[in-house]
C-alpha positions as CSV (number, residue, x, y, z in Angstrom):
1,X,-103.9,-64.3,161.9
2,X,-104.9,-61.7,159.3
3,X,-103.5,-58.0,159.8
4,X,-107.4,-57.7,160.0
5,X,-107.7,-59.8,162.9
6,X,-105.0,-58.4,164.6
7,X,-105.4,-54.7,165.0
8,X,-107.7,-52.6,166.9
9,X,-108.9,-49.9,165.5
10,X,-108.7,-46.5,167.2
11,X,-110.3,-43.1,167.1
12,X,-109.2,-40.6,168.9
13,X,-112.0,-38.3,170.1
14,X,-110.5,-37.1,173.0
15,X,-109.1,-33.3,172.6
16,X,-110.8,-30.0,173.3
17,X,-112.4,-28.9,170.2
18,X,-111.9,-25.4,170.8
19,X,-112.4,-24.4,167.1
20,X,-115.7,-26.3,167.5
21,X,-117.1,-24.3,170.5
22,X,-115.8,-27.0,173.2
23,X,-118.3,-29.7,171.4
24,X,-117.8,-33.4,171.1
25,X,-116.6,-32.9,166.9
26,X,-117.1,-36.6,167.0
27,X,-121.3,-35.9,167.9
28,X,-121.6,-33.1,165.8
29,X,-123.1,-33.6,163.3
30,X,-122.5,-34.7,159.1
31,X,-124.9,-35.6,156.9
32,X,-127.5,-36.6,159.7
33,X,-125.5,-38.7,161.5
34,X,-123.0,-38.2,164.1
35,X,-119.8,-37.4,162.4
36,X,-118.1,-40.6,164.3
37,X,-120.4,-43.0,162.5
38,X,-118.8,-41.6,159.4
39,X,-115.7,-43.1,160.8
40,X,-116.9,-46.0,162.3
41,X,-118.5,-47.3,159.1
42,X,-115.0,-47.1,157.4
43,X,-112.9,-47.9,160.1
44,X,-114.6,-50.4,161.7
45,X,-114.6,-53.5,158.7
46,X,-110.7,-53.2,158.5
47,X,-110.4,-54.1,162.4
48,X,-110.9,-57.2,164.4
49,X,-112.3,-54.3,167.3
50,X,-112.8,-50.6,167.3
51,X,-112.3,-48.8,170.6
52,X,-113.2,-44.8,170.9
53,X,-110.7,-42.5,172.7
54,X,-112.3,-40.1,174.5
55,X,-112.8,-38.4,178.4
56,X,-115.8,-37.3,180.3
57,X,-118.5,-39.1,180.4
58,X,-118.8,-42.4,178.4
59,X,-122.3,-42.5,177.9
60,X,-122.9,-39.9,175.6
61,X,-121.3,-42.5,173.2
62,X,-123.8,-45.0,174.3
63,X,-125.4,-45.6,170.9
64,X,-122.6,-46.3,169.1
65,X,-121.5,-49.6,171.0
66,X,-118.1,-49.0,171.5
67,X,-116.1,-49.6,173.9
68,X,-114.4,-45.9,175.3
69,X,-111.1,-45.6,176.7
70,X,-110.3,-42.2,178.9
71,X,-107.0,-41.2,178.4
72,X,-103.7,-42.2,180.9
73,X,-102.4,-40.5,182.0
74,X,-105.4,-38.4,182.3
75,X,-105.6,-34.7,182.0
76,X,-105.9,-33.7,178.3
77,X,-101.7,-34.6,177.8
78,X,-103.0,-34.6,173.9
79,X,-103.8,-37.7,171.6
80,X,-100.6,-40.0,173.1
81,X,-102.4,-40.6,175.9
82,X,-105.4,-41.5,173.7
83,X,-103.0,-43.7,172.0
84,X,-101.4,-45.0,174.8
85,X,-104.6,-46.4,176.4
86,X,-104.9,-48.1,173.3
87,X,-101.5,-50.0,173.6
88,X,-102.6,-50.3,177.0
89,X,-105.6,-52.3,176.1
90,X,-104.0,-54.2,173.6
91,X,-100.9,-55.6,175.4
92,X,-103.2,-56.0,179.0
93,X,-106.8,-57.4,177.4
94,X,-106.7,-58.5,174.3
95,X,-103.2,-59.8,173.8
96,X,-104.6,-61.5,169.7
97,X,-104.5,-57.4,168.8
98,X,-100.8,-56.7,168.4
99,X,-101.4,-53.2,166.3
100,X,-103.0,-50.5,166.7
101,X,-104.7,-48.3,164.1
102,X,-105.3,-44.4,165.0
103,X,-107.7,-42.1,162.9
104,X,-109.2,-38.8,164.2
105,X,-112.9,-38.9,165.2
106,X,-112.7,-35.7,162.8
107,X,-112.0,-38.0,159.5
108,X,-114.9,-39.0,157.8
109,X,-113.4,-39.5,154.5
110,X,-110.9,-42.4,155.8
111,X,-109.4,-44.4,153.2
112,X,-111.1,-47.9,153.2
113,X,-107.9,-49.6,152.5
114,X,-106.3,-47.5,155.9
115,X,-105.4,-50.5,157.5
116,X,-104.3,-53.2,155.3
117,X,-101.8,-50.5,153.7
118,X,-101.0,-49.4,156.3
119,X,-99.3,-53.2,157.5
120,X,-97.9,-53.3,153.5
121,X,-95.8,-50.6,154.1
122,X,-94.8,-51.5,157.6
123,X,-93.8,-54.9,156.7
124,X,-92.0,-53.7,153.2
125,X,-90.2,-51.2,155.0
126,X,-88.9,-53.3,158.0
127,X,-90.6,-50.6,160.3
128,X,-92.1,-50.3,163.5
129,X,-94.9,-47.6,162.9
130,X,-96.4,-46.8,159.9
131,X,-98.3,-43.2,159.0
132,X,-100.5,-42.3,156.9
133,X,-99.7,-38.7,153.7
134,X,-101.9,-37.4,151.6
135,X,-100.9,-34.9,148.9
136,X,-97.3,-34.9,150.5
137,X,-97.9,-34.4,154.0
138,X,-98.0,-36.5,156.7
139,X,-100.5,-37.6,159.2
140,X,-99.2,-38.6,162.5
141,X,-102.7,-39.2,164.0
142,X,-103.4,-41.8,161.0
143,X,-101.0,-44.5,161.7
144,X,-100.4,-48.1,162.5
145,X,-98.2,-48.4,166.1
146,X,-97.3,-51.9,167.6
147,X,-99.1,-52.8,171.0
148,X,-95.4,-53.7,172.6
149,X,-94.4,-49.8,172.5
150,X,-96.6,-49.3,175.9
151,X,-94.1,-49.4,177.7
152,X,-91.9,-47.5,176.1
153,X,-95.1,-45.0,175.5
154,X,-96.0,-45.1,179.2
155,X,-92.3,-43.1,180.0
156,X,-92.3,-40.7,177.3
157,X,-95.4,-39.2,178.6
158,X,-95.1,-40.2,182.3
159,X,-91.4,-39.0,182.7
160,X,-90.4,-37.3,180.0
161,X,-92.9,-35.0,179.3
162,X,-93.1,-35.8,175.7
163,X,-96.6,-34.5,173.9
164,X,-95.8,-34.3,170.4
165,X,-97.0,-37.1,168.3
166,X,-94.3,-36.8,165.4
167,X,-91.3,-36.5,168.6
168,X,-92.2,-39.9,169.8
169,X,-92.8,-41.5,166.5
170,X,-89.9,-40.5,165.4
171,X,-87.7,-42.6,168.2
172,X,-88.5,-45.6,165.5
173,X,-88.2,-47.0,161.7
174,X,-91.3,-45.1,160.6
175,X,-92.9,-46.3,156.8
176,X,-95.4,-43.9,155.2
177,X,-98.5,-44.8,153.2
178,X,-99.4,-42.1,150.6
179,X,-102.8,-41.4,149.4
180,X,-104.0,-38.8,146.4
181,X,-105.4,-36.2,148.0
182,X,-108.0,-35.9,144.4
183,X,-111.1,-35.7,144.3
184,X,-111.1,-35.5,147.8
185,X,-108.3,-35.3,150.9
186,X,-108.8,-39.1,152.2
187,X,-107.6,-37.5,155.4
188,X,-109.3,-34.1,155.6
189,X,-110.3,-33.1,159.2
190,X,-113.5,-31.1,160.4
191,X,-111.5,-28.4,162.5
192,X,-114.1,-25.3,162.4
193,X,-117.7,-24.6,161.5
194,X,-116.5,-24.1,157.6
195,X,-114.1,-27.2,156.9
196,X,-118.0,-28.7,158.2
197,X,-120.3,-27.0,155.6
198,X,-117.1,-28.4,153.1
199,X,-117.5,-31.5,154.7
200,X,-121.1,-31.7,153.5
201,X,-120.8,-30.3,150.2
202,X,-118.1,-33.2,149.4
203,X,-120.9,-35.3,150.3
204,X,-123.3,-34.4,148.2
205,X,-120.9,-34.6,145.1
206,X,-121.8,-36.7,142.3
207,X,-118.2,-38.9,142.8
208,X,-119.7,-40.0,145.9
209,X,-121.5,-43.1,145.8
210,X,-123.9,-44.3,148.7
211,X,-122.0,-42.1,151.8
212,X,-118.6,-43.9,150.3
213,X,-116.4,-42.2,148.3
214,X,-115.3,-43.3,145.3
C-alpha cells in the first residue's frame, strides 16, 4: 500500500476563531471560494480520504463532501481532540489508513508534496511522528501521527490534562520536514482580517500559477 493510500488526511477546523470574529476561518472566504477548498484541493490528492475536524453543526460543511468529525472528548480541549478523533477513526473504521496527516483549515498555501515528505522523513529518521518547518520553525499542527497512538492520545487528554500539541508530540522520535518559506510561507495561516487581505494579495502574484503556487 502506497503512503498515499494509507493516510487520511486531516484538517482541523475546529477552534474558536476569536481573531476572526468567532467565524468558521475555514468558510470565510479567499479568492471566491471558501478558504477550506483551498485546502482541500491540495490536501486532498495526497490522501486515500480527507476528513474535516470541526464542532457544531455539520452541515454547514455540507457542500464540500466531507466527512466531519466533532472533537472527543468534546468541549473545545484544543486541536488534540481534533486529532484524536482522527486516530479514532482511523484505528475503529478504516483500519487500511494507518497515518494521519493534520493541516489547519487556515492553510491555503499547503505544500503539495505535504504528505509524501512528510512519510520520507518519518521512515529516514526511524520516527513515530513527523512535523512539518518552514523558515526554521516548526509546525505542530502540520504533521504525520500514526493511527496506533489513540490510545495512548485518549489518556493524555482524558486523564492527564494534556492540551499542548508540541507536550504530547514530544513523548515520541519526532522527524521534521523543512520547507523554504520564499516566495511564499507554505504554511502561513489566516489568523486576523489582515494575514486575509495578504492572503489574497499572494494570490494574485504573478509566481502563482492557476490557484497553485509555484
Amino acid at each position: 500500500m502506497t503512503d498515499k493510500d494509507s493516510t487520511l488526511g486531516l484538517i482541523l477546523d475546529g477552534g474558536l476563531a476569536r481573531r476572526m470574529g468567532g467565524a468558521d476561518k475555514g468558510l470565510v472566504a479567499l479568492s471566491g471560494k471558501p478558504m477550506l477548498r483551498h485546502v482541500v484541493e491540495r490536501l486532498g490528492p495526497q490522501c486515500g480520504a480527507l476528513a474535516l475536524s470541526a464542532n457544531g453543526d455539520p452541515q454547514r460543511f455540507a457542500g464540500l463532501g466531507l466527512a466531519v468529525l466533532a472533537d472527543d472528548p468534546p468541549g473545545f480541549l484544543g486541536p488534540l481532540a481534533g486529532i484524536l478523533a482522527g486516530l479514532d477513526a482511523c484505528a475503529t473504521r478504516v483500519p487500511r489508513l494507518t497515518h494521519v496527516a493534520s493541516l489547519p483549515a487556515d492553510t491555503p498555501f499547503a505544500p503539495l508534496d505535504f504528505v509524501g515528505r512528510l512519510h520520507a522523513v518519518r521512515r529516514g529518521g526511524g520516527a513515530e511522528i513527523a512535523i512539518a518547518a518552514s523558515g526554521g520553525r516548526r509546525h505542530h499542527l502540520a504533521a504525520l501521527w500514526p493511527a496506533e497512538l489513540a490510545a495512548e492520545l485518549s489518556r493524555a487528554l482524558r486523564i492527564e490534562g494534556v492540551r499542548k500539541v508540541e507536550s504530547f508530540a514530544g513523548r515520541y522520535r519526532l522527524a521534521v520536514a523543512e520547507w523554504p518559506n520564499e516566495p511564499v510561507d507554505p504554511f502561513f495561516n489566516v489568523n486576523a482580517p489582515g494575514d486575509l487581505e495578504a492572503a489574497e494579495a499572494m494570490l494574485s502574484r504573478p509566481s502563482n500559477v492557476g490557484g497553485r503556487l509555484v
